[in-house]
FIDREN-991321 format. One record per residue (C-alpha): residue in one letter; chain; x, y, z. Coordinates in Angstrom, 3 decimals. Each point is the difference from the previous one (the first is absolute). Last residue first. Example, Ala and Ser with C-alpha at 12.3 -4.5 7.8 and 13.67 -1.06 7.14 Angstrom:
% FIDREN-991321
resn;chain;X;Y;Z
S;A;13.670;-1.060;7.140 $
A;A;-1.370;-3.440;0.660 $
% end
This chain:
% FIDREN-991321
resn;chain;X;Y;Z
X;A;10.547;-13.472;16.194 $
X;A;2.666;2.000;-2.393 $
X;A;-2.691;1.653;-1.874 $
X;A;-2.050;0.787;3.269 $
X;A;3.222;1.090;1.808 $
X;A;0.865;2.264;-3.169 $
X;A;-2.928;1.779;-0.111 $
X;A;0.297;0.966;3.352 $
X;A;3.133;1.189;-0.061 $
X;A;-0.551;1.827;-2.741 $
X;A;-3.168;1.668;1.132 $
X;A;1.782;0.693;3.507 $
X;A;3.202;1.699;-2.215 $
X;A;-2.299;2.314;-1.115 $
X;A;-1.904;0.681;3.536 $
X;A;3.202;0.695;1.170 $
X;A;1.106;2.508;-2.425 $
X;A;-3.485;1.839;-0.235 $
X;A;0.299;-0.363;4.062 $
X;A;3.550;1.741;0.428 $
X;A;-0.730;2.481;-2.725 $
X;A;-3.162;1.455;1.999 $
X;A;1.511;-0.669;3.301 $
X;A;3.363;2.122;-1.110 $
X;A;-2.441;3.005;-1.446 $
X;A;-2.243;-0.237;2.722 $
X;A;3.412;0.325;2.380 $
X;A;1.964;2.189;-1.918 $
X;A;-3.383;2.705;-0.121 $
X;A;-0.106;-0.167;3.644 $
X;A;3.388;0.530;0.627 $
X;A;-0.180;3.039;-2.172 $
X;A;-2.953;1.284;2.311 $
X;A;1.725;-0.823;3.432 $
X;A;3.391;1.180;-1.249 $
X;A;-1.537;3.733;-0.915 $
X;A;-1.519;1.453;-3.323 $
X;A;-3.411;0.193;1.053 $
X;A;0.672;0.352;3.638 $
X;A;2.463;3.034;-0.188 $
X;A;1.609;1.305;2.617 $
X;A;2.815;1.936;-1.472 $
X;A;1.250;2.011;2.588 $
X;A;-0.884;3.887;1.049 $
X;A;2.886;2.313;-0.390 $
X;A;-2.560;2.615;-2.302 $
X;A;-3.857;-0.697;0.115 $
X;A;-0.932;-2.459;-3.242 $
X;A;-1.660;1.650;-2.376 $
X;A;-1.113;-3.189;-3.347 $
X;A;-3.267;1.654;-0.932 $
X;A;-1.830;-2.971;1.087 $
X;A;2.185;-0.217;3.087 $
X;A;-1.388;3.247;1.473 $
X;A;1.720;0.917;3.353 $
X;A;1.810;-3.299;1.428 $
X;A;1.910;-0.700;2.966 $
X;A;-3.269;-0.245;2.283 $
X;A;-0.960;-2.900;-1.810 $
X;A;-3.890;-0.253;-1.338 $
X;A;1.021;0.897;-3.745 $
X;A;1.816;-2.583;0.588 $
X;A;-3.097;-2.631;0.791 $
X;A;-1.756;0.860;-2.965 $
X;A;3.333;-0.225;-2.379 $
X;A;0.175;-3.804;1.672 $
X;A;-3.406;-0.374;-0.404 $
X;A;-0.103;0.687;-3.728 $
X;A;3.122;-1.909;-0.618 $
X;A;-1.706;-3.151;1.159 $
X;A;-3.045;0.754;-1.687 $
X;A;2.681;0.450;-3.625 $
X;A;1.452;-3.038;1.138 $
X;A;-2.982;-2.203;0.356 $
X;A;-1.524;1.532;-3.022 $
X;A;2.818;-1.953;-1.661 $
X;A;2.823;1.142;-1.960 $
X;A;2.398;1.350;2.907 $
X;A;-0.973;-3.334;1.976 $
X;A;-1.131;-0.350;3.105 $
X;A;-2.627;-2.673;-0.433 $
X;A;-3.771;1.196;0.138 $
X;A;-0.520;-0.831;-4.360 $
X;A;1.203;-3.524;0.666 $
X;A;-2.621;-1.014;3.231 $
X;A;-2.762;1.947;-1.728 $
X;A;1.043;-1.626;-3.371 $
X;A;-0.696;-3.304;1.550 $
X;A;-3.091;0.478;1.482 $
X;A;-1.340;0.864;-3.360 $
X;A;2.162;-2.854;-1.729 $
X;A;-1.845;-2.409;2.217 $
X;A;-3.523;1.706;0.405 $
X;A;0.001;0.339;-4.437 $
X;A;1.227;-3.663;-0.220 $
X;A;-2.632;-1.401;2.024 $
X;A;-2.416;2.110;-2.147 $
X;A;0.815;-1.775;-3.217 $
X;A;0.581;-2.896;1.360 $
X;A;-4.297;-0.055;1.407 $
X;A;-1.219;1.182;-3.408 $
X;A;1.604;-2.477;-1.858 $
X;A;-1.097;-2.741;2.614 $
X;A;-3.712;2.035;-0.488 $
X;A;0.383;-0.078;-3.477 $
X;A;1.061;-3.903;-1.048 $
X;A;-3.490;-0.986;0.287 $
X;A;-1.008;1.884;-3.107 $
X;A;-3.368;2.209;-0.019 $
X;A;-2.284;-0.887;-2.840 $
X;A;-1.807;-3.056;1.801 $
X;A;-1.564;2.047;2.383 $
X;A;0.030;-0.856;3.631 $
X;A;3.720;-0.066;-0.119 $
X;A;1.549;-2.623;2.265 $
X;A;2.348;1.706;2.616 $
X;A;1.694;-2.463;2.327 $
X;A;3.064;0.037;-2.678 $
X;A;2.694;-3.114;-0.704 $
X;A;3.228;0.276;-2.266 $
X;A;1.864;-3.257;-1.205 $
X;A;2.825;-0.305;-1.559 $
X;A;2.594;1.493;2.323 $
X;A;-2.251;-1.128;3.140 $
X;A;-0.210;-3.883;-1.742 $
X;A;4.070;0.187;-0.151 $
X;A;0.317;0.958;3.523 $
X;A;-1.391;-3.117;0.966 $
X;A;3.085;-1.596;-1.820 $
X;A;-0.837;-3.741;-1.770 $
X;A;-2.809;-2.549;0.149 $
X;A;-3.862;1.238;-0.911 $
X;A;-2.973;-1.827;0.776 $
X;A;-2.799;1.718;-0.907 $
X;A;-3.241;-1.161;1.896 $
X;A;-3.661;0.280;-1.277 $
X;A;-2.711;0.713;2.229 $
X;A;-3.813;0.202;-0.573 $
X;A;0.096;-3.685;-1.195 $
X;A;-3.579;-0.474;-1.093 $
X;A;-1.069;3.213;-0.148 $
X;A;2.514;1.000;-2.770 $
X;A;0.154;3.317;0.232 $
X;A;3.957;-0.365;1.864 $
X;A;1.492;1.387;2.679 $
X;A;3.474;-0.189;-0.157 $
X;A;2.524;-1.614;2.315 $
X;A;4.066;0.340;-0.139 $
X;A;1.586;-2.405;1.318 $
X;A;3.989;0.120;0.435 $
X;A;2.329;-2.449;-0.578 $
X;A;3.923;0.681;0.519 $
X;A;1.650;-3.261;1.791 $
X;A;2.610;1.162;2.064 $
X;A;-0.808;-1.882;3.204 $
X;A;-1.925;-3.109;-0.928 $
X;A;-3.938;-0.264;-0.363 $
X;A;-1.389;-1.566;2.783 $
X;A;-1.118;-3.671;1.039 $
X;A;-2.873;-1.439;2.369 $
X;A;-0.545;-3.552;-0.462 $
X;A;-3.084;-1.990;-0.795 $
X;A;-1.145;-3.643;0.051 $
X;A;-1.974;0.603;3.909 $
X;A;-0.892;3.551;0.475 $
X;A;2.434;2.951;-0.168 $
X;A;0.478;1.610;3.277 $
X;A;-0.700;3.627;0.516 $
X;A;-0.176;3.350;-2.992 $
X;A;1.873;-2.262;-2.157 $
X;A;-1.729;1.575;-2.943 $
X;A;-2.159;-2.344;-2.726 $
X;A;1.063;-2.485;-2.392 $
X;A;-1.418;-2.714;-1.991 $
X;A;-3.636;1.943;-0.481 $
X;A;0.289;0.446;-3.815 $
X;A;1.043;2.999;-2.424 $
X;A;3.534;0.715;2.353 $
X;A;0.857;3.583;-0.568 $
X;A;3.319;-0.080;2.434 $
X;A;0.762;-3.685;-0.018 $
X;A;-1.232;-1.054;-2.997 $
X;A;1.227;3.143;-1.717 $
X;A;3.310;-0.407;1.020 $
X;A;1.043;-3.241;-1.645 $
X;A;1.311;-2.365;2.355 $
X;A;3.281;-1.084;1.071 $
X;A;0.636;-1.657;3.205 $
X;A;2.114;0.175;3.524 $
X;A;0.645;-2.786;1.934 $
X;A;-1.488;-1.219;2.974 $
X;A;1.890;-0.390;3.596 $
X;A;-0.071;3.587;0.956 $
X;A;-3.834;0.456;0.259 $
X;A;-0.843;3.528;-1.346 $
X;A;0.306;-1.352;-3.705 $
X;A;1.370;1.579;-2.724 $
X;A;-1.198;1.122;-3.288 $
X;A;2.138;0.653;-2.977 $
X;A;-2.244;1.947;-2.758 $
X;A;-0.073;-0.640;-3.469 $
X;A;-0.865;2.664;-2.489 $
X;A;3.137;0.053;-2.066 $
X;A;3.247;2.213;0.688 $
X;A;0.785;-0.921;3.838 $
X;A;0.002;2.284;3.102 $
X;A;1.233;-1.765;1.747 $
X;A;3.078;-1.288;0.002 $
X;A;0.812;-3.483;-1.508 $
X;A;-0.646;-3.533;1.280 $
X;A;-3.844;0.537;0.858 $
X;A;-0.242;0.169;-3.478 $
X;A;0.299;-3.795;-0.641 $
X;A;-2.456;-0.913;3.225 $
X;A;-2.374;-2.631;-1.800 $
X;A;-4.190;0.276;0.398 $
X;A;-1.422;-3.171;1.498 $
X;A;1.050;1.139;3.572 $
X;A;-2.652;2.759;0.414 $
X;A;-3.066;-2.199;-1.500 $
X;A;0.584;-2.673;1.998 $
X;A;0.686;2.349;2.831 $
X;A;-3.488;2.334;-0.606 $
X;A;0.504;3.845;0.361 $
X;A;-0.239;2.212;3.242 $
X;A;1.542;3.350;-1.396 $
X;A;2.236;1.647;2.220 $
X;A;0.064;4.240;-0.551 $
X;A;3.681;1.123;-0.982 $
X;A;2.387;0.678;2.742 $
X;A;1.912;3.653;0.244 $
X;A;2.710;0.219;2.591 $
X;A;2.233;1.905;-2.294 $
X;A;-2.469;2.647;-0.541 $
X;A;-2.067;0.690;-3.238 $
X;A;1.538;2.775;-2.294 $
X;A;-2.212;2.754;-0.471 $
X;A;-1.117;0.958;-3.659 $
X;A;-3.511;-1.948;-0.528 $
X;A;-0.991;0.177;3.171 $
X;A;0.587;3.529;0.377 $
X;A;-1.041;0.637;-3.509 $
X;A;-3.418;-1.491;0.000 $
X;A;-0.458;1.714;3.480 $
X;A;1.192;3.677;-1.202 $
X;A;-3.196;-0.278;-2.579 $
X;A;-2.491;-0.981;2.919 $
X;A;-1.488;-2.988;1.336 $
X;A;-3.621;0.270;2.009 $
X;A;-0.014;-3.572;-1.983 $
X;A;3.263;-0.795;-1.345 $
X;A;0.356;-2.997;2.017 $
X;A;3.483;-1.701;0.683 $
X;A;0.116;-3.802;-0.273 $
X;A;1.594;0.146;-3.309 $
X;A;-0.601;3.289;-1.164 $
X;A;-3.802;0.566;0.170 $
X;A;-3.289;1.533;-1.683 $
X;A;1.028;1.121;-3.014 $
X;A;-2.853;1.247;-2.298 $
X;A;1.183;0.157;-3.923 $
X;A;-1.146;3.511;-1.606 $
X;A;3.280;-0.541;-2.525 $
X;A;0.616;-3.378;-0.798 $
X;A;2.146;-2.027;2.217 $
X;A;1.202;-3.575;-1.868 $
X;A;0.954;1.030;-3.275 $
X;A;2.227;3.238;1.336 $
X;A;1.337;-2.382;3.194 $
X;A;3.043;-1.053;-2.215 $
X;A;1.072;4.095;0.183 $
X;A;0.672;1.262;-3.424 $
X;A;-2.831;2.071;-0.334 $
X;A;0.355;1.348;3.173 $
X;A;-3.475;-0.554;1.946 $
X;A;-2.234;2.982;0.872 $
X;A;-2.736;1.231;2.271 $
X;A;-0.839;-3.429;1.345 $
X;A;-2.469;0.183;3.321 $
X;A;0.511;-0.370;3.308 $
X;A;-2.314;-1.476;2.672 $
X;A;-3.212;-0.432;1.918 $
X;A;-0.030;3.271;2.366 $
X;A;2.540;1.908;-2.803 $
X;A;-2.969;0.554;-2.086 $
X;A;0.520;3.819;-0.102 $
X;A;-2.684;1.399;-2.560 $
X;A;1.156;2.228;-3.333 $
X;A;-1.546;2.478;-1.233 $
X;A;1.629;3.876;0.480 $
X;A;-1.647;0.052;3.945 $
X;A;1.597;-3.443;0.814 $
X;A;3.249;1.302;-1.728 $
X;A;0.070;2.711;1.949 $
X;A;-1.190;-1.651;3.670 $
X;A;3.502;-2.004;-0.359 $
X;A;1.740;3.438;0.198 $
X;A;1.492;-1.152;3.535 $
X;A;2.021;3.345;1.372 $
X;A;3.761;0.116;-0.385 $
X;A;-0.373;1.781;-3.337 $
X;A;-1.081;3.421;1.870 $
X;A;3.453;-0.783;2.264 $
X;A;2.351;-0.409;-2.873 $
X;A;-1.923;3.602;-1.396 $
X;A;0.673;2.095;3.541 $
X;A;3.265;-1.448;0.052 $
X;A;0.262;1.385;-3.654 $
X;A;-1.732;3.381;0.188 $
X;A;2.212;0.921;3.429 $
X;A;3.373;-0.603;-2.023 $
X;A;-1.259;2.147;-3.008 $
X;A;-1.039;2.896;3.036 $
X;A;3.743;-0.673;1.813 $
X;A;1.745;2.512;-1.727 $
X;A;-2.652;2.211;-0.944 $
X;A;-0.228;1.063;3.942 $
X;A;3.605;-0.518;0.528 $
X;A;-0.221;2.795;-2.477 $
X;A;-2.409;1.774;1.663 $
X;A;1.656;-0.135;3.608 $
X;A;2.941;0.942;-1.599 $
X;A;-1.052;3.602;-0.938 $
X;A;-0.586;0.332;-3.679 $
X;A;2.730;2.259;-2.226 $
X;A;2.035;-3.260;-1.180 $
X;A;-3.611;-1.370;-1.504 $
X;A;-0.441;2.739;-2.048 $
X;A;3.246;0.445;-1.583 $
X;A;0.306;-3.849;-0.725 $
X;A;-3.802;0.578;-2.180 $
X;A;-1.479;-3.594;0.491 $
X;A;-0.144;-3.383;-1.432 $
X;A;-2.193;-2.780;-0.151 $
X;A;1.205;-3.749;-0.476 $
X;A;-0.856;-3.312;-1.109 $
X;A;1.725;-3.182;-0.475 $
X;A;0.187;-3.054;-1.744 $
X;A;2.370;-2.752;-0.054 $
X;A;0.365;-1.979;-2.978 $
X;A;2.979;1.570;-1.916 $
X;A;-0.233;3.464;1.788 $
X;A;-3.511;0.922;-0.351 $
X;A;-0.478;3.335;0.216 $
X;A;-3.452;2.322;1.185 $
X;A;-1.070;3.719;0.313 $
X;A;-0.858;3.340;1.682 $
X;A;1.046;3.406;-0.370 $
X;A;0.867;2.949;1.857 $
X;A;-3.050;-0.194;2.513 $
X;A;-0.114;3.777;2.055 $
X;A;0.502;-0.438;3.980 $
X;A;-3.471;1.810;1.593 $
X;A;0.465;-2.198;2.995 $
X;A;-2.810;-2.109;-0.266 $
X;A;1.139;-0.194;-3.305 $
X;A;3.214;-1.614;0.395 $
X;A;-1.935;-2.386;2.390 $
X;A;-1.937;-1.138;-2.598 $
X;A;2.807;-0.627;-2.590 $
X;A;1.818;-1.707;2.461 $
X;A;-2.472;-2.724;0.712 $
X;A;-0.857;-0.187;-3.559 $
X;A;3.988;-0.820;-0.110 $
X;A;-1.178;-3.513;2.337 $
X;A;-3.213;-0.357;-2.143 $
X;A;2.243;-0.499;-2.960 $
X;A;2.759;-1.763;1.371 $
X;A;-2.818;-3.152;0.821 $
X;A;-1.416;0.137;-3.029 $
X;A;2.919;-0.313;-1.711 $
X;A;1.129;-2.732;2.358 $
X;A;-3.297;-1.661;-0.515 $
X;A;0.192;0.367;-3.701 $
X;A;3.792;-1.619;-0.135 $
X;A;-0.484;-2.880;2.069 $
X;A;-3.633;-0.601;-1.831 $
X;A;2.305;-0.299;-3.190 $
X;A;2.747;-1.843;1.825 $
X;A;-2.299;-2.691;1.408 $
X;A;0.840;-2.852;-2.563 $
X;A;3.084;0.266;0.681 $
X;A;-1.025;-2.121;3.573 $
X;A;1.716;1.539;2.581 $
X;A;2.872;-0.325;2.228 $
X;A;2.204;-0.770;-3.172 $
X;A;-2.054;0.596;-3.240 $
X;A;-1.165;2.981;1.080 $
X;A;2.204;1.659;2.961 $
X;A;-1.665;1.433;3.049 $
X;A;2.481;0.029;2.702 $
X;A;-0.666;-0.558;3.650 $
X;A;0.414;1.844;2.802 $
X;A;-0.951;-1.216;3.278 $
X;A;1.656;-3.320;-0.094 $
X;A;-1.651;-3.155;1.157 $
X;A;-1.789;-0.860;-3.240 $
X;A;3.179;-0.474;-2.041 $
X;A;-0.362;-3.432;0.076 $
X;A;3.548;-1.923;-0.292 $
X;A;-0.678;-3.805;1.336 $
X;A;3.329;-1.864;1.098 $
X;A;0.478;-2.359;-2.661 $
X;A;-2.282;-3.420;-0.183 $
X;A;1.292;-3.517;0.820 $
X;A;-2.476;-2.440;-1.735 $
X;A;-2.558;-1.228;3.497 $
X;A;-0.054;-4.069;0.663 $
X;A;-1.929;-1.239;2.926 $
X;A;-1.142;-3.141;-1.449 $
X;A;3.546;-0.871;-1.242 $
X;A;-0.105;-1.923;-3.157 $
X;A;3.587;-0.469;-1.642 $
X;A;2.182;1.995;-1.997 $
X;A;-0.723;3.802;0.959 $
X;A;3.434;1.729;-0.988 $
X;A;1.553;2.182;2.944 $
X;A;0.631;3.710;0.633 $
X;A;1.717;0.060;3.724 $
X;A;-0.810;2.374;2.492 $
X;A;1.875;-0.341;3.535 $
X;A;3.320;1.876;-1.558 $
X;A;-2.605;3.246;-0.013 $
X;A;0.427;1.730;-3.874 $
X;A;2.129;2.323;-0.634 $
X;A;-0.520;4.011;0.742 $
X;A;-0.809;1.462;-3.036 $
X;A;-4.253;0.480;-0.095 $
X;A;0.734;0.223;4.153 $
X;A;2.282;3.164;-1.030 $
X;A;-2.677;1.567;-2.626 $
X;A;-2.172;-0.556;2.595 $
X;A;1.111;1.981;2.656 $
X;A;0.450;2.961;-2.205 $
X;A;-3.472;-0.303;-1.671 $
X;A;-1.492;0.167;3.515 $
X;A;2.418;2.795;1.347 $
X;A;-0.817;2.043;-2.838 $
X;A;-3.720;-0.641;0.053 $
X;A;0.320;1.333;3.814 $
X;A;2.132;3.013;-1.099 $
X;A;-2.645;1.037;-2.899 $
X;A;-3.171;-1.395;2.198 $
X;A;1.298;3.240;2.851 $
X;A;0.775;2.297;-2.871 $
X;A;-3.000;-0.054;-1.228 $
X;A;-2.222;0.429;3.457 $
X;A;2.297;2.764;0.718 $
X;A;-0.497;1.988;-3.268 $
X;A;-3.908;-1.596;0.331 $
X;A;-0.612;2.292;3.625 $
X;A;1.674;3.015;-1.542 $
X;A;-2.238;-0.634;-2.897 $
X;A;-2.771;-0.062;2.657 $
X;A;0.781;2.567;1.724 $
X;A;0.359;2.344;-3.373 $
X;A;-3.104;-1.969;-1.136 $
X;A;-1.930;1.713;3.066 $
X;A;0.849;3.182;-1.481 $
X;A;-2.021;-1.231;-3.351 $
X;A;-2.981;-0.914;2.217 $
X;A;-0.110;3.467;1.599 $
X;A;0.797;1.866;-2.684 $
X;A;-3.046;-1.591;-2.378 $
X;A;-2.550;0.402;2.887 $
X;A;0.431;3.500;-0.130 $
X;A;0.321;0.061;-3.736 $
X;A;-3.344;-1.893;0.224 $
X;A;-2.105;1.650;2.683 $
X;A;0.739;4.427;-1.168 $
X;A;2.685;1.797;1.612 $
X;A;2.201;0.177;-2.887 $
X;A;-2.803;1.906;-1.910 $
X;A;1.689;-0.282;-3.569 $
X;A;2.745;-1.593;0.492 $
X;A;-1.583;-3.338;-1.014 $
X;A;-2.079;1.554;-2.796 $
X;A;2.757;1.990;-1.064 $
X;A;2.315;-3.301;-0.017 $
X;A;-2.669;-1.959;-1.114 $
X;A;-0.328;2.296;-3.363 $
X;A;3.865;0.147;-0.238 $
X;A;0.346;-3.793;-0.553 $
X;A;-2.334;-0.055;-2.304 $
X;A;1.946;2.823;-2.420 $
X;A;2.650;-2.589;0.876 $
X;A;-0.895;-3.150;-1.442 $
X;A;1.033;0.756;-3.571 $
X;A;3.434;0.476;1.060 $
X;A;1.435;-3.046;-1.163 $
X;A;2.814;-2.377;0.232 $
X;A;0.857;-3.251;-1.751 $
X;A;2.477;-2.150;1.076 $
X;A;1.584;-3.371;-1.392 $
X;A;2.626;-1.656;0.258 $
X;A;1.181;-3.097;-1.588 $
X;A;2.893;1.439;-2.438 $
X;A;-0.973;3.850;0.466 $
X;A;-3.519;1.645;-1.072 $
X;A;-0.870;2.987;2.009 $
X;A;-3.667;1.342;-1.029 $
X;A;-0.632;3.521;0.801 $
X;A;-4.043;1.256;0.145 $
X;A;-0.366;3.759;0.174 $
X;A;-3.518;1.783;0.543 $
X;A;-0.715;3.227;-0.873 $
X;A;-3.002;1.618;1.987 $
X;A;-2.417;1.970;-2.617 $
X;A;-1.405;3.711;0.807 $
X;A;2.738;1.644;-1.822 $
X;A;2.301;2.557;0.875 $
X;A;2.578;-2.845;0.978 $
X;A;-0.452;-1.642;-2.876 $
X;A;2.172;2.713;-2.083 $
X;A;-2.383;1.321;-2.373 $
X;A;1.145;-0.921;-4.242 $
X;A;-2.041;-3.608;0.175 $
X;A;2.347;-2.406;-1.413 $
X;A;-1.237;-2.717;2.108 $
X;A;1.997;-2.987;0.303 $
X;A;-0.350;-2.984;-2.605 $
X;A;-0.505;-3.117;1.941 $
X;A;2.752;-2.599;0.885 $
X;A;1.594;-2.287;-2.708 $
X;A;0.747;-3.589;1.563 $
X;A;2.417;-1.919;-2.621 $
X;A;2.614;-0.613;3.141 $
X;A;-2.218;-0.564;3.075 $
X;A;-1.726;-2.128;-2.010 $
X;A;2.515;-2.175;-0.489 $
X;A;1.778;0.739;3.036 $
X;A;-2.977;-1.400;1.537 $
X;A;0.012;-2.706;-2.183 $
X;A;3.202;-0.928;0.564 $
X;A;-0.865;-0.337;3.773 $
X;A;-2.605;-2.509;-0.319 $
X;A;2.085;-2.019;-1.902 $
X;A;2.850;0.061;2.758 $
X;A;-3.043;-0.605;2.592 $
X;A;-0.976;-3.321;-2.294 $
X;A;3.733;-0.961;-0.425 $
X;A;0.529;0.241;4.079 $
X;A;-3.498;-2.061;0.294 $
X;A;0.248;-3.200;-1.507 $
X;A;3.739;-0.745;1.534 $
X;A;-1.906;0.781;3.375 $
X;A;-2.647;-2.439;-1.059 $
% end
């Protein structure tokens, strides 16, 4: 897939350029007046074309921009811009708040990544040894590496095609435009609360990665007071926590309102099946699943079917006993008993809870979906003629049960035998069924991604945009409340306009050790983690291709 996609986004590209190249803009006015003695606002739209970037800027928002600022401004004592400066000075706390928040999870994900990079190297424990299964041993387990889930780190990197499926970059990329839109919006508001003119407004998209931004006049901004700016500063921040949290709320009830009914109480249903996935003739779409195994889906949701689906069962794990008849149990022969499980064909070793019998071959389905009464569950002592046996350790079989329309056999069981996780990549389930037949099943999952992503790269900008960094709004609020705060020391007479009293020392917060240390330590934490995390994948990758 990856190989798929690099000469898809190079294509892409090409024709942008393309485009870009035999584009021939509109003919200007040749009207004689200048336009400034005319009633008509000029817009200008520049498009920057380099390589993979992209960036177009425009001015045609402003003349909108103006018309909230002087209705804003307007009666400053008024509800809304009222209520407007109180909530954006809270997001100075709060940014404040999220700087310290961020750089908390940045040292604590660098310690993580740190100390596993050296267990990842460290040799293996003299008490392991890797050995060959040769013989039947009831109690047999394949030696497995050291398990590498990043799900106990607090930072996490989205990558498509690595930690995500590629087939998520497009929703990647609208959610994370999305996502920087509503977070400049932020500043764009506040700008106007304060009567701060918009300079222009626009978008790039720097190979893949999008991004939006809104810019105002640099000799405006350096004449507000620091409170304002810090103001401004953390407004885009603000927007985005405020955003992560909105999506943190159950929007179930939407898709119940827009047509679609939650059957969740009796099962799951098939959205969509891969088309190369073995379970594509077997699962049409609309198919009811009622269980996994012994597992009911019933009150089930769509985080169940992948919990069960994706978590790896513990060591101590015993399959159910099946009480099955002896005659019947020692008449099949014990060939694939010999080699470890799992095996290649459909044959599954079964062995015995009594010590003294031997284990036996059978073919899975008459155990597991029998179609006559010879075996039932071990659930106490087998009557007289039977035995109670078990599948062995290793063997992969799940059973996966459909309801069918048939009403003679309501239920019909798939027996599958390979990776669980497989069936989760293949397979997608819903608990919305559309009450109309137009709607598609595979909406509300859509839907549900879609959003997920917008609350995790919301929450995530809020955390990157508050770090103390000269290009972040982090650094700008942090310089903001530095300047605030000397402007406040009894050394000082006007540091806006740069008069400092004469003899008095240089006690500058913005530019002192604290700050700069501050900046070499996000900046060091930042590197340190991208570096780890790197060398994590590769690790990791490794170990499974190795193991």
């Amino acid at each position: 897939m990856i190989s798929l996609a690099l000469p898809l986004l190079l294509l892409s590209w090409f024709f942008v350029h393309f485009i870009h190249r035999f584009y021939i803009p509109p003919k200007k006015s040749r009207g004689i007046l200048p336009t400034s003695l005319t009633n008509r606002r000029r817009n200008t739209t520049t498009v920057t074309l380099k390589t993979v970037y992209l960036r177009i800027e425009s001015t045609a928002f402003n003349f909108r921009h103006d018309v909230l600022s002087h209705w804003l401004t307007r009666n400053t004592a008024a509800r809304l811009p009222t209520a407007l400066r109180v909530a954006f000075d809270a997001g100075i706390v709060i940014s404040l708040l999220g700087m310290v928040v961020a750089l908390v999870l940045l040292s604590w994900t660098f310690m993580l990544l740190a100390r596993r990079l050296v267990a990842g190297l460290a040799p293996p424990s003299p008490d392991i040894h890797t050995h060959v299964k040769r013989a039947y041993q009831s109690d047999y387990a394949p030696p497995t590496s050291p398990a590498r889930s990043p799900a106990d780190l607090p930072v996490q990197l989205l990558i498509p095609g690595i930690t995500l499926p590629l087939s998520h970059l497009p929703m990647l990329i609208g959610a994370l435009f999305f996502s920087q839109a509503i977070h400049e919006a932020g500043h764009a508001v506040c700008a106007a609360l304060d009567g701060v003119p918009l300079q222009s407004l626009g978008a790039s998209l720097t190979f893949v990665l999008p991004a939006a931004f809104v810019a105002f006049p640099s000799h405006t901004v350096a004449a507000l007071s620091p409170h304002v700016r810090a103001r401004i500063a953390a407004a885009g921040p603000l927007l985005s926590a405020l955003l992560g949290l909105a999506f943190m709320l159950p929007f179930g009830r939407v898709f119940l309102l827009a047509g679609y009914s939650d059957v969740s109480a009796e099962g799951l249903m098939v959205a969509s099946v891969a088309p190369d996935s073995p379970l594509a003739s077997h699962l049409p779409l609309g198919a009811f699943l009622t269980a996994l195994d012994d597992f009911s889906l019933a009150g089930a949701k769509e985080s169940a079917w992948h919990e069960y689906l994706t978590t790896p069962r513990p060591p101590d794990f015993k399959e159910p006993a099946w009480c099955v008849d002896t005659k019947w149990f020692l008449s099949h022969p014990h060939g694939c008993c010999t080699a470890p499980p799992p095996g290649p064909s459909s044959d599954a070793c079964l062995v015995p809870l009594t010590d003294e019998e031997t284990s036996r071959c059978t073919n899975a389905s008459e155990l597991l979906v029998p179609t006559t009464n010879v075996v039932t569950r071990c659930e106490g002592p087998c009557t007289n003629g039977q035995m109670c046996v078990r599948l062995r350790g290793g063997e992969e079989f799940l059973r996966i049960r459909v309801r069918s329309d048939d009403p003679k056999n309501p239920t019909r069981v798939i027996l599958w035998r390979g990776a669980r996780d497989e069936i989760y990549q293949g397979v997608d389930v819903t608990r919305w069924r559309p009450r109309s037949p137009f709607l598609p099943l595979w909406f509300p999952n859509l839907a549900a991604e879609i959003m997920q992503y917008i609350q995790t790269l919301t929450i995530s900008l809020f955390f990157l945009n508050v770090l103390p960094l000269p290009q972040l709004d982090g650094g700008i609020l942090l310089d903001a409340v530095l300047r605030h705060l000397e402007r406040k020391s009894p050394g000082e007479i006007d540091v806006e306009v740069g008069v400092r009293e004469r003899g008095a020392p240089s006690r500058s917060l913005r530019g002192g050790f604290p700050s700069r240390l501050l900046r070499v330590l996000t900046i060091g934490l930042l590197g340190g983690c991208g570096l780890l995390a790197a060398c994590d994948v590769i690790l990791g990758k490794y170990m499974r291709s190795s193991g």
